[in-house]
Structure formats: C-alpha cells, structure tokens
C-alpha positions as CSV (number, residue, x, y, z in Angstrom):
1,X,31.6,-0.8,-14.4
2,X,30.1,2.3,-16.6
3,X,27.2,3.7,-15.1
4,X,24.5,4.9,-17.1
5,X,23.4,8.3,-16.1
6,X,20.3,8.6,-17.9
7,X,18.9,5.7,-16.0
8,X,19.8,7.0,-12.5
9,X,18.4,10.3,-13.5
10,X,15.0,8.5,-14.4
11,X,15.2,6.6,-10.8
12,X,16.5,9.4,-8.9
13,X,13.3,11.5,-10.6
14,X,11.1,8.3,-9.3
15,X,12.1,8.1,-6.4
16,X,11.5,12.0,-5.9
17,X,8.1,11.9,-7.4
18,X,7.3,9.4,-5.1
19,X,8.2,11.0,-1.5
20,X,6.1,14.2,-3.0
21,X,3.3,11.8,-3.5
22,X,3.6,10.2,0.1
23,X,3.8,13.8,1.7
24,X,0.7,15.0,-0.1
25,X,-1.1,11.7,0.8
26,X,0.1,12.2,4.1
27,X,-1.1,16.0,4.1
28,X,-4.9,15.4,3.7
29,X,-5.4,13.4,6.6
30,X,-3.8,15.7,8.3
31,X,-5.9,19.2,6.9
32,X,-9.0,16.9,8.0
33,X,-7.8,16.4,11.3
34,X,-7.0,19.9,12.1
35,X,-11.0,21.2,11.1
36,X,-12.1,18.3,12.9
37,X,-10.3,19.6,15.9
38,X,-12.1,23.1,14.9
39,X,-15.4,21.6,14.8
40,X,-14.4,19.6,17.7
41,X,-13.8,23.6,20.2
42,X,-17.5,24.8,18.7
43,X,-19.1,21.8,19.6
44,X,-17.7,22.2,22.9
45,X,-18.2,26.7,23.3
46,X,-22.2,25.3,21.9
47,X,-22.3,22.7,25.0
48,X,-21.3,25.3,26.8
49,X,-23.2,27.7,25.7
50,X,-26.3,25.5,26.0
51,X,-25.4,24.9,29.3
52,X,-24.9,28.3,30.6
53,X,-28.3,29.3,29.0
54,X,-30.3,26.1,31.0
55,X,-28.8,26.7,34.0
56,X,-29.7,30.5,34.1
57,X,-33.6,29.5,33.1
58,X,-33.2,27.6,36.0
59,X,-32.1,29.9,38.5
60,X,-34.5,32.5,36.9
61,X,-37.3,30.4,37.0
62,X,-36.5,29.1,40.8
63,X,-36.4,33.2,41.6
64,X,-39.3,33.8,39.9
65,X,-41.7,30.8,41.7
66,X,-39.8,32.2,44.7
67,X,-41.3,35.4,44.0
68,X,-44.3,34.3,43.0
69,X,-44.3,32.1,47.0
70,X,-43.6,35.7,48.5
71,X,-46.2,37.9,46.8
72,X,-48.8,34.7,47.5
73,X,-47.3,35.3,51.6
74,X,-47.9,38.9,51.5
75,X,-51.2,38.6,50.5
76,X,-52.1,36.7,53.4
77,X,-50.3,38.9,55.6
78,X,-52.7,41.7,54.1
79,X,-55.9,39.7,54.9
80,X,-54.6,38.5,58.4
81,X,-54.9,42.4,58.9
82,X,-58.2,42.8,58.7
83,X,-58.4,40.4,62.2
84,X,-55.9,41.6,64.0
85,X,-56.6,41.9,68.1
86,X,-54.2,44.4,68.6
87,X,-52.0,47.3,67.2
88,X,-49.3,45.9,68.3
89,X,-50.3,42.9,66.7
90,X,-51.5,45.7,63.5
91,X,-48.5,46.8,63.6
92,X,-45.9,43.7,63.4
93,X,-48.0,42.8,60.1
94,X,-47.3,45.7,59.0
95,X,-43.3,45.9,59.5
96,X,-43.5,42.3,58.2
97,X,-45.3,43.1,55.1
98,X,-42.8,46.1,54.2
99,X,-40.1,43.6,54.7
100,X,-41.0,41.0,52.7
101,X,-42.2,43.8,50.3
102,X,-38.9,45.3,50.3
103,X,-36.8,41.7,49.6
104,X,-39.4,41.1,46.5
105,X,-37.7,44.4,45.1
106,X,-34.7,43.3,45.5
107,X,-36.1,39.9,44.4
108,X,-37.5,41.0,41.6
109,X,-34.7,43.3,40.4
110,X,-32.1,40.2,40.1
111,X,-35.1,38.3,38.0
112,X,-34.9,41.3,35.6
113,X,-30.9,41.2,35.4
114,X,-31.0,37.6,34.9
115,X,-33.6,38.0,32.2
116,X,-30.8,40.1,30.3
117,X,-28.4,37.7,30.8
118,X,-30.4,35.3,28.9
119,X,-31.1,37.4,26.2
120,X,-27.3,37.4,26.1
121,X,-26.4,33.8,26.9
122,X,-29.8,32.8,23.9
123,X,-27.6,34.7,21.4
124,X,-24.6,33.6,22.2
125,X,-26.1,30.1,21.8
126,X,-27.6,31.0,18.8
127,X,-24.0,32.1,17.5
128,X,-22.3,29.1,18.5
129,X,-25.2,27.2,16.8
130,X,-24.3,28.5,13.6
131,X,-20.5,28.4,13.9
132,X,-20.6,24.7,14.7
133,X,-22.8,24.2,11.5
134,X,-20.0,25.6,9.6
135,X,-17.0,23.8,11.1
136,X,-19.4,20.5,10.7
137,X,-20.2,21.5,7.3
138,X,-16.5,22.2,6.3
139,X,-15.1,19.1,7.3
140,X,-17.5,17.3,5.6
141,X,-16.6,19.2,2.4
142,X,-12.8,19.0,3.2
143,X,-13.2,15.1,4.2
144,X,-15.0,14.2,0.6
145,X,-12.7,16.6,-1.0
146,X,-9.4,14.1,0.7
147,X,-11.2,11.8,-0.3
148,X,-11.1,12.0,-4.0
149,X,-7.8,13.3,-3.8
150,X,-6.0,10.2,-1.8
151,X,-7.6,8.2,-4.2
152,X,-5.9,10.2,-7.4
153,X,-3.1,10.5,-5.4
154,X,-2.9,6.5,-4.8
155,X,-3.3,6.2,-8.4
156,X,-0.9,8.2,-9.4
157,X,1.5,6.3,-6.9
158,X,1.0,3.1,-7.8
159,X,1.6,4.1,-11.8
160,X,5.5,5.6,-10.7
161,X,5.7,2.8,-8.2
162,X,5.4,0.8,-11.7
163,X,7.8,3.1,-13.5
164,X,10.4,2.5,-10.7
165,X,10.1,-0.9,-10.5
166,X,10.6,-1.2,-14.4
167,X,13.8,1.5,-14.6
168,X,15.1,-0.6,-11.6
169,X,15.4,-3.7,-14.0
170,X,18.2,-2.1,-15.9
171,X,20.1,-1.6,-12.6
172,X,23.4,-3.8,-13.3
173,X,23.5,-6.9,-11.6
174,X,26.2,-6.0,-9.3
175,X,25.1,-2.5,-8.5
176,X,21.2,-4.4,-7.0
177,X,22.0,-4.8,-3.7
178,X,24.1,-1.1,-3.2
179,X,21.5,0.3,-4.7
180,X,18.4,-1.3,-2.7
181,X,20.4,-0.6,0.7
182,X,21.1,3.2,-0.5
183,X,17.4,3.7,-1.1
184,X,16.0,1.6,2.0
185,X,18.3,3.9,4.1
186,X,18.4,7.1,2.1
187,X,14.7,7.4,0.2
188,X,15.1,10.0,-3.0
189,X,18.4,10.9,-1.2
190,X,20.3,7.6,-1.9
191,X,20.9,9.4,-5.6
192,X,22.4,12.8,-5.8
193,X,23.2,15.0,-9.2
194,X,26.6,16.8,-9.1
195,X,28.0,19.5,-11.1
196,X,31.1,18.6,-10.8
197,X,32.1,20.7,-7.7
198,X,29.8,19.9,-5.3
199,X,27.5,17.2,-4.2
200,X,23.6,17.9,-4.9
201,X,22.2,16.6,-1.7
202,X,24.9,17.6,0.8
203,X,27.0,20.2,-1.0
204,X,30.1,18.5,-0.3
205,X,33.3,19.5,-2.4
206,X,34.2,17.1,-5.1
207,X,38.0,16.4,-5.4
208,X,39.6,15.8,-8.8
209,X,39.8,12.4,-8.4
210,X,35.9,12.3,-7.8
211,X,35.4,14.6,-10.7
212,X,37.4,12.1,-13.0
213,X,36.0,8.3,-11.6
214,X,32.4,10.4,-12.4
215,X,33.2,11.5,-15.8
216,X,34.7,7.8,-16.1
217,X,30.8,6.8,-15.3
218,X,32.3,4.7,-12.4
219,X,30.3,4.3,-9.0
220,X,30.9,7.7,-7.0
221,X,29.6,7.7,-3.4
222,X,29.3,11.2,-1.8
223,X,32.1,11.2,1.3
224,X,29.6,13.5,3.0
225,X,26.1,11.6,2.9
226,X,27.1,8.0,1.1
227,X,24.4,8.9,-2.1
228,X,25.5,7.7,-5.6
229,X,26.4,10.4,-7.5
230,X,25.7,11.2,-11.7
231,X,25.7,13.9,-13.8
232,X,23.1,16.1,-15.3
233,X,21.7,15.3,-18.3
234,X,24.3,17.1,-21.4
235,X,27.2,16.7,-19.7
236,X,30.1,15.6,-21.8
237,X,31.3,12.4,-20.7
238,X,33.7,9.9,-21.3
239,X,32.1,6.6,-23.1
C-alpha cells in the first residue's frame, strides 16, 4: 500500500483545527463562569455590607430610644423633687439623678461612636453597591460577547467537520478502520509529521528501517505513541 502524504497532511491539519476549535468553545463558558463567580463574592461583601449597616441602625436606634426612656426618667426625678418630705429623701433623688445622668454620658457617647460607624459601614455599602454593578454589568457583556463567539465558533466547526469528513473519503479502504481507531483513541495525535529522525508527536528516534518503509509511503506507526507517521510536504519521496 502507498500512502498519500498530502491527504494525511490535510487530515492531520483537520483534525488539529478542530481540537483548537473545541478548546476555544470550551474556553468561553469557562471566562463566563469565572466573572460570574466574581459577581457572585460582591453580591455576597453587598449582603453583607447591607447587613452590617441594618443591624447597626438598629442597635443605634434601640440606644437612642433608650436614651430618650432615660432623659424622659430623669425629668421625673427632677419634678419628684420639688415634693420631697425629706432631705434624705432630697437627697437620694439627687444621687439617683447624677447617676442616671452620668450612664446617659456614657450612653450617649456610644450613640455618637456608633453614628461613625455608620457613616463607615453607609460607604462601604455604597462601594460594594457599585462594585457589584460592575461585575453584573461585565458578565453580562462577557456572556453576549460568548455568545456570538460560540456561535462563529460552531460555525466554523461544523464547516472543517465537513472538510474532514470529505478528505476522509479518500482514506484507502483498508487503511478505514486503523485510521478511525487511531483518531477515536488518539484525537489530532493519531497522525504525526516526521523529519526523518524523529517522531513529531513523541520525539522518538526513527531507525533506518522506519526512515526507508516512510520514504516507501508504506504505513509507519510511531513505536513510542502508535500515530501514523508522513512526511512534510517537499520531501523527496519514492513514487
């Protein structure tokens, strides 16, 4: 049997073009997924954020009605003065008053620390806001823009797909079935270009034997990875 080079040349370049094709298809999804996962953390420090900022209005609100409860107490305190029996009696108002007056300081000093904190936590939200906006906003570009693409992409597989299929009718009869359990097992790989010395896939050393059955155009099968072997395009051949 002569092989002919120039037609495992074309499939060999087929079957190439097509794994490329099938790792950039492959590739989009993948971009998407990763900027989806991006969008997916600010969604989650915005939650966050958005959480830490309601549960601080809470807590400052709660002080501050607290407060508010306090200052309404001392008040009474103040009037019950003016009806006091006793200076004793005068006079335990008057402790109690100072007391309560002194824990509204302190009261009223963690109400103004929390305050700052929310100024904080109400940009940080604010900032988290607007970096979700952009991840969301990104992967909707990236996910139209993979869109298009896997579509050309498809296209453009389907058309070598059809070139394959076409060079593969002038596979001789006898060579169809080697040949179809080469590339179901091997992909691009199942065909390797040699220059004489060395095996293009594997680099494994050609003997002179090898060297001769491929310049013969017989069927040489690497020892090192099992591909069927041809020779590059201009190289002077027996006929």
């Amino acid at each position: 049997m002569s092989l002919d080079y120039a037609l495992l040349r074309t499939l060999h370049h087929r079957l190439r073009m097509l794994t490329d094709l099938d790792e950039r298809i492959q590739k989009g999804p993948r971009k998407v997924k990763i900027v989806a996962a991006n969008e997916a953390s600010f969604l989650n420090a915005l939650e966050s954020a958005k959480q830490n900022l309601l549960e601080l209005r809470k807590a400052s609100n709660a002080k501050q009605m607290q407060l508010s409860e306090r200052e309404a107490k001392i008040e009474d305190l103040k009037t019950k003065l003016n009806v006091c029996d006793s200076n004793k009696e005068f006079q335990l108002l008057k402790d109690r008053i100072a007391a309560d007056e002194q824990a509204n300081s302190v009261l009223q000093d963690e109400i103004l620390e929390q305050l700052e904190k929310l100024d904080v936590l109400a940009e940080e939200s604010d900032t988290a806001k607007q970096n979700f906006a952009k991840a969301e906003a990104d992967t909707k570009a990236l996910s139209a823009k993979v869109e298009i693409e896997l579509k050309e992409l498809e296209a453009e597989k389907k058309r070598v797909a059809g070139e394959l299929a076409e060079a593969e009718k002038s596979i001789p009869i006898d060579m169809t079935v080697e040949y179809r359990r080469l590339v179901t097992g091997l992909g691009e790989d199942a065909l390797g270009a040699t220059n004489t010395e060395t095996c293009g896939n594997c680099n494994q050393t050609l003997t002179a034997q090898t060297v001769n059955e491929l310049i013969m155009r017989k069927p040489v099968f690497c020892k090192g990875c099992g591909c069927l072997m041809y020779l590059p395009e201009g190289f002077v051949s027996a006929k």
